[in-house]
N, C-alpha and C positions, 0 to 999 in steps of 0.2 A: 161819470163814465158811461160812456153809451152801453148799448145792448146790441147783441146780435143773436138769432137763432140757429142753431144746426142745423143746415138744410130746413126740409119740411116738418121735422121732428119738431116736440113741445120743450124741446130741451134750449132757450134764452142763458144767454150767459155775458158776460161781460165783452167787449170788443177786444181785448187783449186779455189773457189766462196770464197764470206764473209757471212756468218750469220749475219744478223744486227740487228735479235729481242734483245739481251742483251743489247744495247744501250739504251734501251729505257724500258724495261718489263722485269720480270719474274727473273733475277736477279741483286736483291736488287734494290736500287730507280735510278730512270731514271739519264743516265750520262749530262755530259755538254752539250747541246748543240753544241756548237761550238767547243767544242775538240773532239767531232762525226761526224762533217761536215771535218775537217779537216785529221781526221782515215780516213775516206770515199773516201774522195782525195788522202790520202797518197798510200792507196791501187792502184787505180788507176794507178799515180805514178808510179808502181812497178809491174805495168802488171795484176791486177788482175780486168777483166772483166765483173763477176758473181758478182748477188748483192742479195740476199735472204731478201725479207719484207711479212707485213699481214697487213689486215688493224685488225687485233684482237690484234694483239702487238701492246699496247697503252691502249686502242684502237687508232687505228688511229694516233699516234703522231710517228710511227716508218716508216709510209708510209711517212709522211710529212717530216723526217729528212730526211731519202734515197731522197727522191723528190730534196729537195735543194739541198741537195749535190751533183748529179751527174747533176743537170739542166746545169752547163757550160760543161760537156763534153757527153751528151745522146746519140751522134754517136758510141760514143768508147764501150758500155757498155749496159749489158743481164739485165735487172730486171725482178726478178720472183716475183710473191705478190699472195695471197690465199683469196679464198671464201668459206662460207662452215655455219659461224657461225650464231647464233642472239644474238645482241650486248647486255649490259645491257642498260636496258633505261637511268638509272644516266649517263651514260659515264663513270662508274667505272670500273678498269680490271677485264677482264673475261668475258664468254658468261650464256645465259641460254640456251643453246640446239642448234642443229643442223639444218642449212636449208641451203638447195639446191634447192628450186625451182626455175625454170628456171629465173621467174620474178625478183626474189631477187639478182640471178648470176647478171642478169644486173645491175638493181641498185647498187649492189660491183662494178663492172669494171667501172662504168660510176663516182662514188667517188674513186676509186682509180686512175683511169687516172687525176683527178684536184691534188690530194695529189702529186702525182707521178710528176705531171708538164709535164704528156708527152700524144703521140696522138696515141701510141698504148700501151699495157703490153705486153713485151714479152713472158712471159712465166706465164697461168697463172690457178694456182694448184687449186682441188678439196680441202680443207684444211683436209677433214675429211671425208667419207662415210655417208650418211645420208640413214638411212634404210628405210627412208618415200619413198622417190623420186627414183625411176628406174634409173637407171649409164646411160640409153640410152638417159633418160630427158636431163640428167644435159651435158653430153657429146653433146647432140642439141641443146642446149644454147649455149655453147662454139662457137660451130659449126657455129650460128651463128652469135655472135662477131668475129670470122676469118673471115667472107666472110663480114662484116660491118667494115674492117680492124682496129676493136679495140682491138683487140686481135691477137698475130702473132701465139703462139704454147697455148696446150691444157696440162695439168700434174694435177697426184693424189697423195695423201701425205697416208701414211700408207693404200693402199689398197691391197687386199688379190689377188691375180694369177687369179681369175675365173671371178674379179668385174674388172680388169684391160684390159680383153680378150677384155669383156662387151664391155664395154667404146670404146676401141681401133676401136674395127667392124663399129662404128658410126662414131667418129671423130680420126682420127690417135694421140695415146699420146705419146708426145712426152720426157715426162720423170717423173720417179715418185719418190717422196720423202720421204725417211722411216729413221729411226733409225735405225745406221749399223755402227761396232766399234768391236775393238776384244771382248768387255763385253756384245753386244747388239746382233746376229748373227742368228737372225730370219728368215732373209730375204732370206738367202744363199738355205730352203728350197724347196721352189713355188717360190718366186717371182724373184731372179734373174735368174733360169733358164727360165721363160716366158716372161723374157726381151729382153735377149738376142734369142729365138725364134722372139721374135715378133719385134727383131731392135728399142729397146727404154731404156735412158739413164735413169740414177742410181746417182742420187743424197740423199747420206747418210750426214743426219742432226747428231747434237752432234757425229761428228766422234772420239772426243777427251773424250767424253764419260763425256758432262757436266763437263767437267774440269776434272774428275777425274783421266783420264789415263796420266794426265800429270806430274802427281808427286808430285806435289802442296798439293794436297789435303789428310791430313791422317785424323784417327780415331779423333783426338783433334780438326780440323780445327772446328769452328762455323761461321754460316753466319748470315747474316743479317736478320730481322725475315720478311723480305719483300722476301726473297728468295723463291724459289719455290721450291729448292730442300731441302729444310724442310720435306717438305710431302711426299717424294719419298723415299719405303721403301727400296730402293739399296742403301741410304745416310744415314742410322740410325750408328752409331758410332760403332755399331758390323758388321754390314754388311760391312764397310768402311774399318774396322779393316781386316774382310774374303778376302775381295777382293784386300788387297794391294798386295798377292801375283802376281798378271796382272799386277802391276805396276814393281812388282819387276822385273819379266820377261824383260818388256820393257825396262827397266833401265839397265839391263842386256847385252842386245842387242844393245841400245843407245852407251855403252862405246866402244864394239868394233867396232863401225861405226864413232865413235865419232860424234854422234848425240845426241839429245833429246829424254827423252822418246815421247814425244808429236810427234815428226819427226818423227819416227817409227811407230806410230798407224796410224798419215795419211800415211806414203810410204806403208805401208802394207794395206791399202784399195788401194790406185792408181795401185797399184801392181796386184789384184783383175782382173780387165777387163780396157780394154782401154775406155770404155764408163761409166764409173764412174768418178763421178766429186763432191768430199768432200766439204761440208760447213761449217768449223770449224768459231764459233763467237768469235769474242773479243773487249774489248775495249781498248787494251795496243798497243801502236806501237811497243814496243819491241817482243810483243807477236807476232803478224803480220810478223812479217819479220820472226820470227821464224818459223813460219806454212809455209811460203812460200818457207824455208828453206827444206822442206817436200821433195819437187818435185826435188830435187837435190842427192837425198839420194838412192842410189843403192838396192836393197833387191835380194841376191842372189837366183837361187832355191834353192839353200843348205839352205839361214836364211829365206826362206819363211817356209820350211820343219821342219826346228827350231823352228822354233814359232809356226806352228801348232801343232807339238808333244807336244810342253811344255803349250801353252793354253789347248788344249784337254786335258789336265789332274789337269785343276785349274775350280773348279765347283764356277760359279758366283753367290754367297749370294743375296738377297735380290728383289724382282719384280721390273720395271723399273718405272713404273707408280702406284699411286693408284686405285683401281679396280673399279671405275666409269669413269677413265679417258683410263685407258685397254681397255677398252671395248668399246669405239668407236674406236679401230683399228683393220688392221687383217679381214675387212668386202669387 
């Protein structure tokens, strides 16, 4: 498996992370146990370094899987985990609203380091922008758990170029996490060129675009009603119907490389910047080897130049989010 570094930072990790919220939250009902501790390892296994959790996935029961599972090898391996939310008091999924205050950052780090089974986070994300709290606050907490070494690097999950600068001035960020896929391409305006200003790495979540860009998924597909992309109106059966044109593309593309479409969406973000590092989730080991299968795949300038003229002319149906959950991004 290759290597990439986060921006300027000392922080090297694998060219492709794992997303491990699906294991356990957000779609359909939580996997095996033990055929997730076992995924977890397999990755490992096969070179992949990068390991994406929350304690809001679950709650908490996805920090705890990650935890076991990489606990016999924590030398070899990057855990990223998030703070950001307030939990429900049942313990049932989902938050009631956003908090950043400094106080609460720690109490997160200080439960996530017992879930995690380990004595620092490496990597460890704003989940969300909280409009209460100054970016300079929450950035001085961070700040300092690094100098309390419970904390190694400092990252923000969907923050806008000017709240990133913020942040950065206080405590150096060392990579932030957004939504970024041929269907999703937000990012590409502010905030990847204030990355690459400011030497800070670029981890794009649902790179596979929730499964969609991988082929799998047509107008017919139904999910499970514990699914979360239920409510996302890019997943309504007409939008899904507009948008298989992006798939068709990729598919297009897939055969003369003799790849996946799924292998194309990621080599076409790797392709992007050397300091980009995809975290496609899954729970299939066949699917795993296939993403990893990504970083093998060539994209000429010529099929780079291809796919941008033929995307640029396929308009993506439907918002990605619903409009209470849009709007704590982009801040």
């Amino acid at each position: 498996m290759q290597k990439r570094k986060l921006g300027k930072s000392s922080l090297e990790v694998s060219a492709l992370g794992l997303g491990c919220m699906g294991m356990s939250f957000s779609y359909g009902p939580p996997k095996d146990k033990r055929e997730m501790i076992a995924l977890l390892r397999s990755a490992v296994e096969r070179g992949v370094t990068f390991f994406d959790t929350a304690e809001v996935y679950g709650p908490f029961t996805n920090e705890e899987l990650v935890g076991e599972a990489l606990a016999p090898v924590r030398e070899q391996v990057v855990i990223a985990t998030k703070f950001g939310f307030n939990l429900r008091p049942d313990g049932a999924p989902g938050w009631v609203g956003l908090n950043s205050r400094p106080d609460h950052i720690k109490q997160v780090a200080e439960a996530s380091l017992k879930r995690l089974k380990t004595d620092a986070i490496d990597l460890f994300y704003q989940h969300r922008v909280d409009p209460d709290v100054p970016i300079e606050d929450v950035a001085g907490a961070v700040k300092d758990l690094i100098q309390e070494g419970k904390v190694k690097h400092f990252g923000l999950s969907e923050a806008a170029a000017r709240t990133i600068r913020r942040a950065h001035a206080v405590q150096a960020v060392t990579a932030v996490q957004s939504e970024y896929s041929l269907w999703t391409r937000g990012p590409e305006q502010e905030v990847l060129p204030a990355l690459e200003e400011l030497g800070i790495g670029f981890v794009p979540y649902s790179p596979l675009g929730k499964g969609f860009l991988t082929g799998k998924i047509t107008e017919n597909t139904t999910f499970d009603s514990s699914d979360f992309r239920n409510t996302l109106p890019r997943f309504t059966p007409e939008a899904r119907k507009a948008n298989q044109a992006l798939v068709d593309l990729l598919g297009q593309i897939a055969e003369r490389k003799q790849a996946t479409p799924a292998q194309i969406a990621l080599a076409w973000l790797l392709a992007r910047k050397p300091w980009i590092v995809p975290i496609p989730g899954t729970t299939k080991l066949h699917r795993l080897d296939e993403n990893i299968g990504a970083v093998s795949v060539e994209l000429t300038p010529d099929d780079l130049r291809n796919i941008e003229s033929a995307a640029s002319s396929i308009q993506v149906q439907g918002a990605r989010y619903p409009e209470h959950i849009e709007r704590m991004t982009g801040r």
